[in-house]
C-alpha positions as CSV (number, residue, x, y, z in Angstrom):
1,X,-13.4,-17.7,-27.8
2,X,-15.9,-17.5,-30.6
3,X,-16.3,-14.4,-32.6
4,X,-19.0,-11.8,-33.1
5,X,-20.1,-10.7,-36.1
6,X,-22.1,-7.8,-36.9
7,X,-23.8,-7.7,-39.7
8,X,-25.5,-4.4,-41.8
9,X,-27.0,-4.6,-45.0
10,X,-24.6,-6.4,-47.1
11,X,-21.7,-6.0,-45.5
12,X,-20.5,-7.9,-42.4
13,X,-17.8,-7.1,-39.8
14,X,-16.3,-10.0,-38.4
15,X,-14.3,-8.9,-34.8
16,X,-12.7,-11.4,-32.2
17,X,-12.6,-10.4,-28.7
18,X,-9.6,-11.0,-26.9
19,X,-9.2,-10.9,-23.1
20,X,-6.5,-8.3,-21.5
21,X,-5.2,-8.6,-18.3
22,X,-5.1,-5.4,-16.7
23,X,-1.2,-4.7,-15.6
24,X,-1.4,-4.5,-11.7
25,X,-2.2,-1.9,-9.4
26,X,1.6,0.7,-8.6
27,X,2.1,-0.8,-4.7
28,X,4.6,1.6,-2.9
29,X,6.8,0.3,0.5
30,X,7.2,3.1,3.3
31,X,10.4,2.5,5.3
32,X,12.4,4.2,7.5
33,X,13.9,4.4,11.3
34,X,12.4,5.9,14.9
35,X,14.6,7.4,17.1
36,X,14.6,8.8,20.4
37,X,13.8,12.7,19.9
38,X,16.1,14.0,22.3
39,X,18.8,11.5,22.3
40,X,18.9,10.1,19.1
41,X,19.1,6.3,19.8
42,X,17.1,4.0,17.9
43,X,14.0,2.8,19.1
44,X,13.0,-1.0,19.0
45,X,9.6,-2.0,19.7
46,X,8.2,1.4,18.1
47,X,4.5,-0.1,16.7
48,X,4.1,1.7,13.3
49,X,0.3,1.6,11.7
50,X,-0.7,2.0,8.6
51,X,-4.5,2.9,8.8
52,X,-7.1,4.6,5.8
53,X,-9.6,6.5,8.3
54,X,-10.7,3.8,10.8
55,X,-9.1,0.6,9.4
56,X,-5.6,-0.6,10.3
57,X,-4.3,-1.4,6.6
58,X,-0.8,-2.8,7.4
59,X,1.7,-2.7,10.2
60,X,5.1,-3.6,11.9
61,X,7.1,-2.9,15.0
62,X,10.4,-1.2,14.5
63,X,13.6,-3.8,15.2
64,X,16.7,-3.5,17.1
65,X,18.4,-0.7,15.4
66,X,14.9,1.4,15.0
67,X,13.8,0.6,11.0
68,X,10.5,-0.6,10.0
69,X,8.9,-1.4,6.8
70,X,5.5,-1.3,5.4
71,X,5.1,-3.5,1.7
72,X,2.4,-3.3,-1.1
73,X,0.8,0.0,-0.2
74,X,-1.6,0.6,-2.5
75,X,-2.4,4.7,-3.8
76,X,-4.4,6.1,-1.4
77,X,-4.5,8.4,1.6
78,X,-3.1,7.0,4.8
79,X,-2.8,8.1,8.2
80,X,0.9,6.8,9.8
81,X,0.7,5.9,13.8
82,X,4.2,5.6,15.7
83,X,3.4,4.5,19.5
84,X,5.5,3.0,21.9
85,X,4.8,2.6,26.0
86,X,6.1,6.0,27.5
87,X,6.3,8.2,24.4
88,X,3.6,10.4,22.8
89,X,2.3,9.1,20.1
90,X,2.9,10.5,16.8
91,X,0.2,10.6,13.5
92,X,1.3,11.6,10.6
């Protein structure tokens, strides 16, 4: 990279620029398990969205034993939808 050199009056200040790489954005992961609210079982098949107002950001559907996971969430402000066929579905 070639150097820059400023120059006033007699005197001279010679500076090198040198490129940083900005460290990378914090990501989070959101995790956890559905479950039945009045029996307790685990759901499967739960969808789980991760949306920022109108767009879906990221998503999974809960496994056997109810647990989903959601990886490299940016910061932000997210809405969380739970829905499965026959249940309400929850936002949060």
């Amino acid at each position: 990279m070639a150097d820059i050199v400023l120059a006033a009056g007699n005197n001279e200040l010679n500076v090198q620029m040198i490129p940083v790489t900005a460290p990378p954005p914090a990501v989070a992961t959101l995790y956890g398990k559905v479950t039945d609210s009045k029996t307790g079982v685990a759901l499967s098949g739960v969808s789980v969205g991760l949306w920022s107002g109108t767009t879906l950001i990221a998503s999974d559907l809960t496994d056997s034993n109810g647990n989903y996971q959601i990886t490299s969430i940016t910061p932000g402000t997210y809405s969380v939808v739970f829905s499965k066929e026959n249940y309400v579905t929850v936002t949060k």
